[in-house]
C-alpha positions as CSV (number, residue, x, y, z in Angstrom):
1,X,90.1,17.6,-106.3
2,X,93.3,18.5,-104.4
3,X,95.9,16.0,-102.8
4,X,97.0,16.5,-99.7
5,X,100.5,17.3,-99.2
6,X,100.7,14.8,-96.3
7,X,98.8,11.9,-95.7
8,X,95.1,10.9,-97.3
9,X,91.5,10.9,-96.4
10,X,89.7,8.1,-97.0
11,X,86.1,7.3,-96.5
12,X,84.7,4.0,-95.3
13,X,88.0,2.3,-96.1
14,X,88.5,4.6,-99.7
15,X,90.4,7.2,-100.1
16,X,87.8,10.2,-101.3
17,X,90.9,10.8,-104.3
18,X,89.7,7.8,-106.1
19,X,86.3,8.1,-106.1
20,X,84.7,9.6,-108.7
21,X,82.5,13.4,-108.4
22,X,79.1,11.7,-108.5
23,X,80.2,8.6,-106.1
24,X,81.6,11.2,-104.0
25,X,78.6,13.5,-104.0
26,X,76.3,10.8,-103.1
27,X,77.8,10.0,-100.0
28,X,79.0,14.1,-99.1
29,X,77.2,17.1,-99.0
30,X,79.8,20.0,-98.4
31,X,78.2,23.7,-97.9
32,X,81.2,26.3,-98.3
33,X,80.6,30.0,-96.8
34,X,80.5,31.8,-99.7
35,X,78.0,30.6,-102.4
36,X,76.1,32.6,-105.0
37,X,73.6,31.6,-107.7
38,X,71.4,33.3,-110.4
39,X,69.2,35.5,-109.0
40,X,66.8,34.4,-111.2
41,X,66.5,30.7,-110.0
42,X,63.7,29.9,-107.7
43,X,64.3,27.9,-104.5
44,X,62.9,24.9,-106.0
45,X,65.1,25.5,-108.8
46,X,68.2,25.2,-106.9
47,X,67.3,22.6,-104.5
48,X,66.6,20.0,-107.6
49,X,70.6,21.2,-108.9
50,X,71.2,18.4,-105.3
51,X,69.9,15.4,-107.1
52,X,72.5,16.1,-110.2
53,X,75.0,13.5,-108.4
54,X,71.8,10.6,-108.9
55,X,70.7,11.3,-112.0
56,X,72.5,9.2,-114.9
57,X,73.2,12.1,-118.1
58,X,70.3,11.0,-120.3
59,X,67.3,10.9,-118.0
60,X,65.5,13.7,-116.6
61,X,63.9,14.0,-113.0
62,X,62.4,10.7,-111.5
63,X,59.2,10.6,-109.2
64,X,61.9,9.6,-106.4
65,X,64.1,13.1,-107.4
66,X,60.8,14.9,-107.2
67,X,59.7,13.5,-104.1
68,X,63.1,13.8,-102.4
69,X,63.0,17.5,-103.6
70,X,59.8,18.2,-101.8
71,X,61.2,16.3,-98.6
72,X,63.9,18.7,-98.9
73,X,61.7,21.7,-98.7
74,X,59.9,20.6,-95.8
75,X,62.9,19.5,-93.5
76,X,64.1,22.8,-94.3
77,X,60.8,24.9,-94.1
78,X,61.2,26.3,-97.4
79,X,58.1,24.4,-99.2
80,X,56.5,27.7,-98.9
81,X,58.9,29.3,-100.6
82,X,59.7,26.9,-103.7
83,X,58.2,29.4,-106.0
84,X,60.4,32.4,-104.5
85,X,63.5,33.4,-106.6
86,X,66.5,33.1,-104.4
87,X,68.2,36.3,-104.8
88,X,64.6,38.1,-102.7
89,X,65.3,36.0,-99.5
90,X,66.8,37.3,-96.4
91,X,70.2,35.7,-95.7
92,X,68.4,33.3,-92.6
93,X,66.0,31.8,-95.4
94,X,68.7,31.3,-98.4
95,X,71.1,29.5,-96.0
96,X,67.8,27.5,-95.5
97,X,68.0,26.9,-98.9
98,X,70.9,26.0,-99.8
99,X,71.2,23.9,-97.0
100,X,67.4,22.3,-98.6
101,X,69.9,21.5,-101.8
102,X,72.6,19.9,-100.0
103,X,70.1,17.2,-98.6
104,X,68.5,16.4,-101.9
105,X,71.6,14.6,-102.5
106,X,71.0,12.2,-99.7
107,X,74.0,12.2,-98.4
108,X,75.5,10.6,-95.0
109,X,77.8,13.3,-94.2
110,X,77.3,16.4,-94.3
111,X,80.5,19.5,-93.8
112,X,79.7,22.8,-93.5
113,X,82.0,26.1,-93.2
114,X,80.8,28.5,-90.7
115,X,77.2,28.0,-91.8
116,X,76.1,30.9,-89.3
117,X,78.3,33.4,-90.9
118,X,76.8,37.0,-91.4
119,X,73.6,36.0,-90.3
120,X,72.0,37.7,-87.2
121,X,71.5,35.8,-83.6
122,X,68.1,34.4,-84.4
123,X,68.6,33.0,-88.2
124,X,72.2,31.8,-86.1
125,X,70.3,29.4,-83.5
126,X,67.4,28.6,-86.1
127,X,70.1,27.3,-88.6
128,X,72.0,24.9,-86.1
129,X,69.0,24.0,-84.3
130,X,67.5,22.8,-87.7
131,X,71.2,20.8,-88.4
132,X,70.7,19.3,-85.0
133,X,67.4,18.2,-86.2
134,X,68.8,16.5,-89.2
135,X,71.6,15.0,-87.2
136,X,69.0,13.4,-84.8
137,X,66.0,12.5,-86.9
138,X,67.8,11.8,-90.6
139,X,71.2,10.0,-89.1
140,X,73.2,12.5,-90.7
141,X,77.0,13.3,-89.4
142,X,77.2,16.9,-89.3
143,X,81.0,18.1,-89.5
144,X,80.6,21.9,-88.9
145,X,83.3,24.8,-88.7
146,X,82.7,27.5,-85.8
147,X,84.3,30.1,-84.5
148,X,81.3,30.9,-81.4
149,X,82.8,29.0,-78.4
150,X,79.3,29.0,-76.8
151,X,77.6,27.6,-80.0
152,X,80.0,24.9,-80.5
153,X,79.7,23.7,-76.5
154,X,76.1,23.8,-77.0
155,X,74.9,22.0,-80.4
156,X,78.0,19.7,-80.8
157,X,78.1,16.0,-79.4
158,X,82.1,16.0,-80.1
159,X,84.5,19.0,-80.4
160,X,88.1,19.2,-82.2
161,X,89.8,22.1,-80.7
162,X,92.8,23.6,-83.7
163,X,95.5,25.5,-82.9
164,X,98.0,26.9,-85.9
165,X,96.6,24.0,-87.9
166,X,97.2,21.1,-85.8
167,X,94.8,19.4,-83.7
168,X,95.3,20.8,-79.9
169,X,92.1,18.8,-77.9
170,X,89.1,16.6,-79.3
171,X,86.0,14.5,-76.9
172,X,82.7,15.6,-75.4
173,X,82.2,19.8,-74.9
174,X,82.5,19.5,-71.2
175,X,85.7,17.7,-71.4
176,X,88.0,19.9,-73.5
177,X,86.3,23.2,-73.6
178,X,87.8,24.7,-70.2
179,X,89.7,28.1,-69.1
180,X,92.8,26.1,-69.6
181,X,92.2,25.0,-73.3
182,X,91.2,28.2,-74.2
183,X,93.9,30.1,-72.4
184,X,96.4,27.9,-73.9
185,X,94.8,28.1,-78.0
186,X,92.6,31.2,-78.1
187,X,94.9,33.4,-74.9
188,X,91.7,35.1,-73.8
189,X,90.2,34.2,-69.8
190,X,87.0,33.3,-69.1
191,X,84.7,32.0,-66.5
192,X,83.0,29.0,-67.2
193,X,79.3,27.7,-65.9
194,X,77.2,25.1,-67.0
195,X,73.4,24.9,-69.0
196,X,70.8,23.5,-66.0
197,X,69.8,21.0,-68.3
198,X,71.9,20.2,-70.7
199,X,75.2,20.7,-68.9
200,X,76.5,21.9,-71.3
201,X,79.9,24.6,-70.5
202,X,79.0,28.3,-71.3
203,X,82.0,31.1,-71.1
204,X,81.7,34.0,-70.2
């Protein structure tokens, strides 16, 4: 792990330096941009590598990991590719995937770094939309990283607006994500209107 330089970050009361990898693991999921596997290992494969954190060293795979493994594969839509190795998916499904492994640790918070990155504007809305999903029907804190102004207004109940490393705005979308905020962090202009039903800002 690495200390901060200033400060600490604890979780429920515990700073996350103390804890141990599995502890940690149990209770985190963390998705980074860049991650690569064998291309020989099939979907099903990787997504069972998310219940390392529960199993104790000398026992193999419970009924529970197996079950949780399939439940994994079906919140993500990738039960029909289980048998698939992961190195033949489009980049859309293997985020899919990987995002599949990250729940099989059943964790309650789950961080993610740009999880949208290279893919195209479909696989983009289908991946949020489905960590949306998970937010709303598994009661799982998503912390995401974005850089897409419009996509962060639109699937994010609470924003934290950064500028040169320090924390310039945080609340509700419509609050802090204005012409001025941007003009003052980003220096670009833009009009602003709001989503019909969600009210959501959009910039234009």
């Amino acid at each position: 792990s690495i200390n901060p330089s200033r400060g600490s970050i604890t979780l429920r009361g515990r700073n996350i330096n103390s804890m141990k990898i599995k502890a940690f693991a149990r209770e985190v999921a963390f998705l980074t941009q860049h991650h690569e596997c064998s291309g020989d290992l099939s979907v099903k494969e990787l997504v069972e590598y998310g219940r390392y954190s529960h199993r104790a060293w000398w026992k193999g795979g419970s009924k529970e990991d197996k079950d949780i493994v399939e439940w994994a594969l079906v919140k993500t839509r990738m039960n029909a590719f289980a048998d698939r190795m992961v190195g033949t998916l489009s980049g859309g499904e293997q985020q899919r995937a990987w995002i599949a492994m990250s729940l099989a640790q059943k964790p309650n918070l789950f961080i993610l770094d740009e999880p949208t990155t290279y893919l195209d504007i479909c696989n983009q809305l289908e991946i949020l939309e489905l960590l949306k999903n998970l937010n709303r029907e598994e009661s799982i804190t998503v912390i995401m990283v974005l850089h897409d102004i419009n996509q962060a207004a639109r699937f994010s109940d609470e924003l934290v607006m950064l500028e040169n490393g320090k924390v310039f705005a945080s609340g509700n979308p419509s609050e802090i994500m204005n012409e001025e905020n941007l003009r003052a962090v980003f220096r670009v202009e833009t009009e602003i209107s709001y989503d019909v039903d969600s009210k959501k800002p959009i910039f234009y």
